[in-house]
C-alpha positions in Angstrom: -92.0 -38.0 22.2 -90.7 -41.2 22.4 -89.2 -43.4 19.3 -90.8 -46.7 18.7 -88.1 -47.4 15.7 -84.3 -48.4 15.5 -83.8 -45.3 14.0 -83.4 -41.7 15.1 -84.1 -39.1 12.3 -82.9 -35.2 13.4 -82.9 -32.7 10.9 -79.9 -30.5 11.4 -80.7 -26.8 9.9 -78.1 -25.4 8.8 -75.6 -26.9 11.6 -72.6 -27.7 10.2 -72.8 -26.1 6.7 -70.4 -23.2 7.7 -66.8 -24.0 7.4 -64.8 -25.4 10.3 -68.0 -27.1 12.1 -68.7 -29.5 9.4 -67.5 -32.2 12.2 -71.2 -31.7 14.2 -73.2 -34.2 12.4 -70.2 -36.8 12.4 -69.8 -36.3 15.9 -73.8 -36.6 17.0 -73.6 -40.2 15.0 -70.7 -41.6 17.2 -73.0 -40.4 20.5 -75.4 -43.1 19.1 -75.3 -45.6 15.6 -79.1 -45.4 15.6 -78.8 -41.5 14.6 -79.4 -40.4 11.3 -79.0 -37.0 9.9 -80.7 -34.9 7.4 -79.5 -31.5 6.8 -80.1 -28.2 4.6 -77.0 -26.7 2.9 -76.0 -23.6 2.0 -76.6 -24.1 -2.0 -77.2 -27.7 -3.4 -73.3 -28.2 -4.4 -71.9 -27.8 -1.0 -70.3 -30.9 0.4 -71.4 -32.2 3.9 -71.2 -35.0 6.5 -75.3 -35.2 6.6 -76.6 -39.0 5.9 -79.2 -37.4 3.5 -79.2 -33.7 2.2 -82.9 -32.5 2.1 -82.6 -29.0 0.5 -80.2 -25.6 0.6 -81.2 -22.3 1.6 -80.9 -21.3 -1.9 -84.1 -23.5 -2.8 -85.6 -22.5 0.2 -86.4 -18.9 -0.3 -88.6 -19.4 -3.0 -90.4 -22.4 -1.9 -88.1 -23.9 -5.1 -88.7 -27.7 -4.6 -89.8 -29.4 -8.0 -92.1 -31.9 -5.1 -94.6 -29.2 -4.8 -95.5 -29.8 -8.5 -94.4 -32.8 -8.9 -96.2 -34.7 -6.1 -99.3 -32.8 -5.9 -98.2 -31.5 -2.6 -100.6 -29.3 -0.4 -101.3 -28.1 2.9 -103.6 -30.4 4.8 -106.7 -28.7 6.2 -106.2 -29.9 10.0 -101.9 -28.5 9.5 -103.4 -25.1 8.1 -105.5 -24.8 11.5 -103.2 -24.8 13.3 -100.9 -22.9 11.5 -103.2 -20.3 11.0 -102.0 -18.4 14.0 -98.3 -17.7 12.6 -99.6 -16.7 9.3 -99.8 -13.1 9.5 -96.8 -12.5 11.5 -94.8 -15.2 8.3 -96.4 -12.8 5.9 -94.8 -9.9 7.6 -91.7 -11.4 7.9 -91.4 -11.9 3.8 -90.1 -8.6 3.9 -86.6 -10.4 4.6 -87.7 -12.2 1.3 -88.2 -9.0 -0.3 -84.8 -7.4 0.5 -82.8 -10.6 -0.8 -80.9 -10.4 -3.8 -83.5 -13.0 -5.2 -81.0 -13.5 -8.7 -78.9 -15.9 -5.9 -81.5 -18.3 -5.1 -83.5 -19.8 -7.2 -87.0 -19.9 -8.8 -89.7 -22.2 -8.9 -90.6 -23.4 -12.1 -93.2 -22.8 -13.9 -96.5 -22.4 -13.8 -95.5 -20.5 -10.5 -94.7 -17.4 -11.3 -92.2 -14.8 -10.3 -92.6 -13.4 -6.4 -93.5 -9.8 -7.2 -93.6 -9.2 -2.8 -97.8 -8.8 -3.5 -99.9 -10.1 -0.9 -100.6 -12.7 -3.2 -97.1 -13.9 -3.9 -96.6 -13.9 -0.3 -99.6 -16.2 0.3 -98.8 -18.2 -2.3 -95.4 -18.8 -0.8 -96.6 -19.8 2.7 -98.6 -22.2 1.5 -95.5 -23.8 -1.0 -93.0 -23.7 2.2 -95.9 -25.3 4.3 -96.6 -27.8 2.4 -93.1 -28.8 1.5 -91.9 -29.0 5.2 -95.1 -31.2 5.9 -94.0 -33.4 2.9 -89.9 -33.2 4.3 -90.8 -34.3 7.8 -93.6 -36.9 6.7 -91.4 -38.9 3.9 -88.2 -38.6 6.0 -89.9 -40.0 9.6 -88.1 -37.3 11.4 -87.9 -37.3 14.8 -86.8 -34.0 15.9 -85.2 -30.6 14.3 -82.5 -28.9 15.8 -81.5 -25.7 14.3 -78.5 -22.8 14.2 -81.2 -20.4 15.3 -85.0 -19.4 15.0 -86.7 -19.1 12.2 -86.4 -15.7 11.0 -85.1 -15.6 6.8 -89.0 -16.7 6.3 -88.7 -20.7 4.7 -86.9 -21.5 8.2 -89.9 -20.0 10.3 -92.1 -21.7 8.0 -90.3 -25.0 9.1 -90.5 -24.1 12.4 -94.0 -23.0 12.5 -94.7 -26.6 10.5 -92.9 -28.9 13.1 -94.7 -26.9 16.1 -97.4 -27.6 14.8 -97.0 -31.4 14.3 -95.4 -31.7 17.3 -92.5 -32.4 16.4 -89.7 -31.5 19.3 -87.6 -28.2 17.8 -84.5 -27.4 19.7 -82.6 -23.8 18.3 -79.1 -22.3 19.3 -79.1 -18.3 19.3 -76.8 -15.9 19.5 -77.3 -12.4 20.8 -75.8 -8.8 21.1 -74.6 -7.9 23.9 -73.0 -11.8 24.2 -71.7 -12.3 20.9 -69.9 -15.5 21.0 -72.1 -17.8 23.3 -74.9 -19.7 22.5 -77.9 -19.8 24.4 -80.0 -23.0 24.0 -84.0 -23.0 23.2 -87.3 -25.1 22.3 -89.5 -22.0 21.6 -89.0 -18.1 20.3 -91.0 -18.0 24.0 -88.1 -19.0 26.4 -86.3 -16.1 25.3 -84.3 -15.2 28.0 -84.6 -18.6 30.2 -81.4 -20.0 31.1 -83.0 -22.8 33.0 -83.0 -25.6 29.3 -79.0 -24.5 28.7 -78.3 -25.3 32.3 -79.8 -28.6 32.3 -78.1 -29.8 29.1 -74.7 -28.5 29.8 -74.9 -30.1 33.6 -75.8 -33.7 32.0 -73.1 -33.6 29.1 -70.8 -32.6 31.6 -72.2 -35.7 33.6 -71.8 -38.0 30.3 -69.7 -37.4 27.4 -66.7 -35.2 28.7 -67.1 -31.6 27.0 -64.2 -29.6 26.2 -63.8 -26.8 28.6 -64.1 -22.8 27.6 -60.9 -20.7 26.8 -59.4 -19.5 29.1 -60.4 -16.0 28.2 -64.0 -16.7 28.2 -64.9 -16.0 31.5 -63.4 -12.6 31.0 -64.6 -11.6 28.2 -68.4 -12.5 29.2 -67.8 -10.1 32.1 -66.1 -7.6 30.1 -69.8 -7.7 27.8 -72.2 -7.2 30.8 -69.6 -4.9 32.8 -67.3 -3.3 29.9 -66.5 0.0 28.7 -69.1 2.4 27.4 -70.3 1.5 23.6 -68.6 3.7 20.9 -71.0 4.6 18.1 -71.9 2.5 15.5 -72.0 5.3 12.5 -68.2 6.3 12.9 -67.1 2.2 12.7 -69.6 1.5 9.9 -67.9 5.0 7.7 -64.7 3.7 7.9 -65.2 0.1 7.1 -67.1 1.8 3.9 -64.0 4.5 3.1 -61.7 1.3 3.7 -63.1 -0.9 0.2 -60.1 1.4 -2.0 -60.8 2.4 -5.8 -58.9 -0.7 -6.7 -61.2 -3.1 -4.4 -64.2 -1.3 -6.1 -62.6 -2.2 -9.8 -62.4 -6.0 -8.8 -65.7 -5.7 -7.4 -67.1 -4.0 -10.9 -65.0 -6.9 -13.1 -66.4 -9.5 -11.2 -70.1 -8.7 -11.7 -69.7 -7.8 -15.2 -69.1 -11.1 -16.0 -72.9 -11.3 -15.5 -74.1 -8.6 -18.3 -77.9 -9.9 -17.6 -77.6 -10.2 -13.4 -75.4 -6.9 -13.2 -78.2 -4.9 -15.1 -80.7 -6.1 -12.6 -78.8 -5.7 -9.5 -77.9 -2.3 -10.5 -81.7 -1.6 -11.2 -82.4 -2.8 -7.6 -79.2 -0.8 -6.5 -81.2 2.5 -8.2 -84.6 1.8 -6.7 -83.0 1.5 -3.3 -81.4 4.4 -3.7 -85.0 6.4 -4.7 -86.7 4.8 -1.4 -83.6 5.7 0.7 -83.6 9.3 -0.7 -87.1 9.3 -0.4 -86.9 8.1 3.3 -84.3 10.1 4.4 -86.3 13.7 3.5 -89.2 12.5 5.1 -87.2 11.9 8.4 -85.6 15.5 7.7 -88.8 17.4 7.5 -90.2 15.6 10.5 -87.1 16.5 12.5 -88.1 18.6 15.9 -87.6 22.1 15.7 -88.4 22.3 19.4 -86.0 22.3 22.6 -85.3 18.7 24.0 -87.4 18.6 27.6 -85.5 17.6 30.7 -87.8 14.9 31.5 -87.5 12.3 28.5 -87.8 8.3 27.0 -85.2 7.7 24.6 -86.0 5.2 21.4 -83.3 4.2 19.1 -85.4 2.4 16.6 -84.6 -1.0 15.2 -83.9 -1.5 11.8 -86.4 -3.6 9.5 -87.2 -5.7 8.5 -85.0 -8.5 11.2 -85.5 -11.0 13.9 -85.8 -8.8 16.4 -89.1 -6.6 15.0 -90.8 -10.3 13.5 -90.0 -12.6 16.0 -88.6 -11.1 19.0 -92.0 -8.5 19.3 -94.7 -10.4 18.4 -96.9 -8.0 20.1 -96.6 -5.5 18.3 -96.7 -5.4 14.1 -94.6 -2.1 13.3 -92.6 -0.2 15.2 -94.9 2.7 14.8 -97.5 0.8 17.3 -95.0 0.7 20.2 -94.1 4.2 19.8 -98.0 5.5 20.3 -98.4 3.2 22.9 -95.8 5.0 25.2 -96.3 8.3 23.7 -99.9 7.9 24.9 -99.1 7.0 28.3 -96.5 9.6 29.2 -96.7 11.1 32.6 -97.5 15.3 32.2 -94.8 17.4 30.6 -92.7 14.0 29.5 -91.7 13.4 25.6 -90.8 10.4 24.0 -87.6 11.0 22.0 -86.9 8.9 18.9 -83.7 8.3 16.6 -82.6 6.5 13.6 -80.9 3.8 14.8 -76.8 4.1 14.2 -76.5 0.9 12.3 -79.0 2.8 9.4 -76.7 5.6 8.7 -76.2 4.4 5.2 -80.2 3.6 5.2 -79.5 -0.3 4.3 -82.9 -1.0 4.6 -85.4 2.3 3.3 -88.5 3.1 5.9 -92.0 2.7 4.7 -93.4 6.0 2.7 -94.6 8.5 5.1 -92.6 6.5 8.1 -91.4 9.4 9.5 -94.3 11.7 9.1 -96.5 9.4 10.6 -94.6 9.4 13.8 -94.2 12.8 14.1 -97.8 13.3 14.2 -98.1 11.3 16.9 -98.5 13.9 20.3 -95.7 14.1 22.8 -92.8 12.2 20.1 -89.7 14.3 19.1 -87.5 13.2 16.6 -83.8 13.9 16.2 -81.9 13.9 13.9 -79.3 10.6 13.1 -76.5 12.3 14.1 -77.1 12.7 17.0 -75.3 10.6 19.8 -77.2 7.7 20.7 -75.2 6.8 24.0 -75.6 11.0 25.3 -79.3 10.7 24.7 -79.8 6.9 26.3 -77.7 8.5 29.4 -79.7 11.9 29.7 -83.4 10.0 29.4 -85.6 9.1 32.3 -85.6 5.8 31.0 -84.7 3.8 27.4 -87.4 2.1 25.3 -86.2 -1.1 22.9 -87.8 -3.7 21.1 -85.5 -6.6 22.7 -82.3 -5.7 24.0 -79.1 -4.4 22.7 -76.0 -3.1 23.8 -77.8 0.2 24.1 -79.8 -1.3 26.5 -77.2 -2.9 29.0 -75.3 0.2 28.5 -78.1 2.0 30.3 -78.6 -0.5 33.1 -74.8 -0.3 33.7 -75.3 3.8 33.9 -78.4 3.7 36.5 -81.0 4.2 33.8 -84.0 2.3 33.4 -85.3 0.3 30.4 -88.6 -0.1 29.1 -89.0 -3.8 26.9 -91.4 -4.8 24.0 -89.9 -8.0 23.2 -88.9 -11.4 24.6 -85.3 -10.6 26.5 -82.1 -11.8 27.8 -81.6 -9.5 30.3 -85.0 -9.3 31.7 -84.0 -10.3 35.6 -81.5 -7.5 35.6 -82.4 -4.5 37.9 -84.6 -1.5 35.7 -85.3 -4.3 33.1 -89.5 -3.6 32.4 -91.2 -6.3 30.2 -94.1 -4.6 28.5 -96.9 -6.5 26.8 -100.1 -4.3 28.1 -100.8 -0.7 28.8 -101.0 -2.1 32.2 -97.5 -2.9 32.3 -96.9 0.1 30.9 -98.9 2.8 33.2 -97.2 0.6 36.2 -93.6 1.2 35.1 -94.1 4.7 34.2 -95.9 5.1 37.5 -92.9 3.6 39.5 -90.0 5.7 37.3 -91.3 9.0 37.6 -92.0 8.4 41.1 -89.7 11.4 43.0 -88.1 8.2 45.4 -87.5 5.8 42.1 -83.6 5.2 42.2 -81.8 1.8 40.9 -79.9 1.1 44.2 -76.2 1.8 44.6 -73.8 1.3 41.9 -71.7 -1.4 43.9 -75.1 -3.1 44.0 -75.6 -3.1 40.5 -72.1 -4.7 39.7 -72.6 -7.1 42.3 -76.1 -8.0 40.4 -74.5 -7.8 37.1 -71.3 -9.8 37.8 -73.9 -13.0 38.9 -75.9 -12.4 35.8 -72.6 -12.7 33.6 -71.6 -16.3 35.7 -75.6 -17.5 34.9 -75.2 -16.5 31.3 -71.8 -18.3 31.2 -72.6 -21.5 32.9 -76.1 -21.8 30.7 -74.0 -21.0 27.4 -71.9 -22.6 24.9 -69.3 -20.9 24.1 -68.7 -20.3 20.4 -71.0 -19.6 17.5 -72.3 -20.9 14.1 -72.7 -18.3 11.8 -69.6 -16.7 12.2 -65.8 -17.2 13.1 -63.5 -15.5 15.3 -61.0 -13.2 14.4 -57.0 -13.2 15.2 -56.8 -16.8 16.1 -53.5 -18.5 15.7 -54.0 -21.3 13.8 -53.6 -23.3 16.8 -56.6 -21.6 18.6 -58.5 -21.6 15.6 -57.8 -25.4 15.8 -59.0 -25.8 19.6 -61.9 -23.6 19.1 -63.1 -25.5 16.0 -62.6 -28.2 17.9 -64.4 -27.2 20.8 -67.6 -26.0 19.3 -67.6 -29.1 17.2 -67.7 -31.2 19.8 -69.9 -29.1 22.6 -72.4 -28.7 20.1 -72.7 -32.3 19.3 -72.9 -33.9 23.0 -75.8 -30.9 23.8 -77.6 -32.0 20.8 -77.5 -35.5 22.3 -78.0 -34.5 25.6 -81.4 -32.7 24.7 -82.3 -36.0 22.6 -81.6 -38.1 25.6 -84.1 -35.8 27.9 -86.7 -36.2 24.9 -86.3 -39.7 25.1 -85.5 -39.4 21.2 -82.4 -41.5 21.3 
């Protein structure tokens, strides 16, 4: 897409909003005076650098924009066409909508009424985020979106989902376990795991615009994540940062939402009904626990909570995690059992299974199920081979230990030795076939460092480093100063950098 105007419209998403990188808009503008820059905030309040401010994440999850209404907004017939194909897996997603503590955002007013998570309301709001994204990019002219990451909250894959289908160029940053703190670079949910886009832009803003170097410590620390020490688990960290909030913390949590008498009734309502799925959840994983033996020759799945990214984006093959697990279990080799675990992040149940979750997989021939206490780490290291929706820690833990992984899921660390991408059965039988071969071995462990040390440099030299969500801990306020600065900046000239290979600006 090339402009034909003076102007160049990008709608940032969310870039810039979180404190410290407010700089990134300011700094795209002085790359070129043409740019202009339309952002979403955070809530409608929130100061920014953005030329125009189209909307805040807090208006967003409802679809609560007075245009729909008051402009007679709709989805055109030829948008809905070709939109039609992201529908159902949008719909699914609401279930991040559903979770939300919906008395922080607001509501549409009336005659729409309240989003009771039917099928209905659901609809009803894919076709309000639709058409309001249509109406955003139509009245605005914009040129390109460029966002902190995919869409995945629900209104932000709705705007993703909107611009793809206009064809209007959509450039995302993501950041992933096991690489926390660099960002990979991406035009589509399907380049997951390409490095080739990152490369490219990082090699001409290095060309152009001087970027700021990494830390010193980066290097390191990106080796230490595809090399490093063995994972501790999850459950034990997540207690103690619970037993850490004190009596005294609880009390000034307790004063401050009772100066809400209305909003602190409902949330603890919600708080209760949580509480009867998770109870309810928790003794149908019990009863379905195996009372049999583990069998020497296993497949170890620590399942993925929902809803997130991973299961609505990341596995678009497969609707519920429930599909994936038949699939293998179906395709065993003779004598083999698919083990499956609660994943360690769920041990407080933060997000309640489905009723009859459990059961249902238990039902399912040749699956055993554990119970959550059990070690994740001794299972993954005992299995013939590890089965995950994406990738995880879990996951490059195994590689690192000589153990094979089975993917459903776009990846990161698919060109890694033992890495299988499944989509079909076929892929399937032909990776079971080749593990439970008698001759199947990974290579030699000198090998595999050798392979995963050059994977760590690719990762490195196709990343920014830094992040946008979050901040880094323990900084001095100096570093804090040059890594604000950094990320500011880095961020920027790639954003400009991608516009210049669009021929945008």
């Amino acid at each position: 897409m090339t402009t034909t105007t003076s102007q160049v419209n990008v709608l940032l998403v969310k870039i810039g909003t979180e404190p410290g990188l407010e700089k990134i808009p300011l700094i795209l503008k002085s790359y070129d005076s043409r740019i202009r820059t339309f952002g979403i905030l955070n809530h409608p309040q929130q100061e920014h650098n953005y030329d125009v401010a189209v909307t805040s994440t807090q208006q967003a999850v409802l679809g609560a924009h007075s245009e729909y209404l008051c402009h007679s907004l709709y989805v055109r017939p030829e948008l809905f066409e070709r939109l039609a194909k992201d529908e159902g897996r949008i719909l699914r997603m609401y279930d991040r909508v559903a979770i939300h503590d919906l008395q922080s955002v607001d509501t549409p007013s009336a005659p729409i009424p309240r989003f009771d998570n039917s099928l209905d309301a659901r609809s009803q709001l894919f076709l309000r985020q639709a058409a309001y994204w249509d109406y955003v990019i139509e009245t605005f002219s914009l040129h390109a979106v460029v966002a902190q990451n995919y869409g995945h909250n629900g209104w932000d894959a709705v705007l993703q989902a909107v611009a793809e289908a206009r064809d209007i160029p959509y450039l995302f940053f993501h950041e992933v376990r096991p690489f926390l703190g660099s960002l990979f670079v991406h035009e589509s949910v399907s380049d997951l795991g390409s490095t080739e886009l990152g490369r490219t832009l990082l090699n001409m803003s290095i060309d152009g615009v001087h970027m700021i170097p990494d830390s010193s410590v980066r290097a390191n620390r990106l080796r230490n994540q595809v090399l490093g020490t063995p994972i501790t688990s999850t459950v034990d960290s997540l207690k103690k940062e619970t037993q850490s909030c004190t009596p005294l913390r609880r009390a000034i949590l307790l004063c401050r939402e009772l100066k809400n008498p209305s909003g602190f009734l409902k949330r603890r309502l919600r708080a209760y009904g949580r509480r009867k799925s998770n109870r309810r959840s928790m003794r149908d994983e019990e009863t379905s626990w195996s009372k049999q033996p583990l069998s020497k020759d296993y497949i170890f799945c620590e399942l993925q909570s929902q809803p997130n990214g991973t299961t609505a984006i990341k596995v678009s093959e497969f609707a519920d995690q429930r599909e994936s697990i038949a699939m293998v279990a179906k395709n065993l080799p003779h004598g083999w059992t698919l083990v499956v675990k609660e994943s360690d992040r769920q041990w407080s149940r933060m997000y309640p299974r489905r009723q009859n979750f459990w059961s249902q997989i238990a039902h399912i021939p040749n699956v055993h199920i554990v119970p959550y206490t059990s070690t994740s780490r001794t299972l993954a290291l005992g299995a013939r081979a590890v089965l995950e929706s994406s990738y995880s820690s879990l996951a490059l833990d195994a590689i690192r230990n000589m153990v094979p992984v089975l993917i459903f899921g776009k990846t990161h660390i698919g060109s890694l030795p033992g890495v299988y991408r499944i989509r079909t059965d076929s892929d399937l039988q032909r990776a079971l076939e080749h593990i439970s071969s008698p001759d199947f071995s990974l290579g030699d462990s000198a090998n595999l460092q050798e392979h995963l040390r050059r994977f760590a440099d690719v990762v490195r030299e196709a990343t920014l480093e830094g992040a946008l969500s979050s901040q880094p801990r323990n900084l001095s306020p100096l570093e804090y100063d040059e890594y604000f600065n950094r990320v500011n900046s880095n961020v920027a000239r790639v954003i400009f950098a991608w516009l210049k290979i669009r021929k945008i600006a």
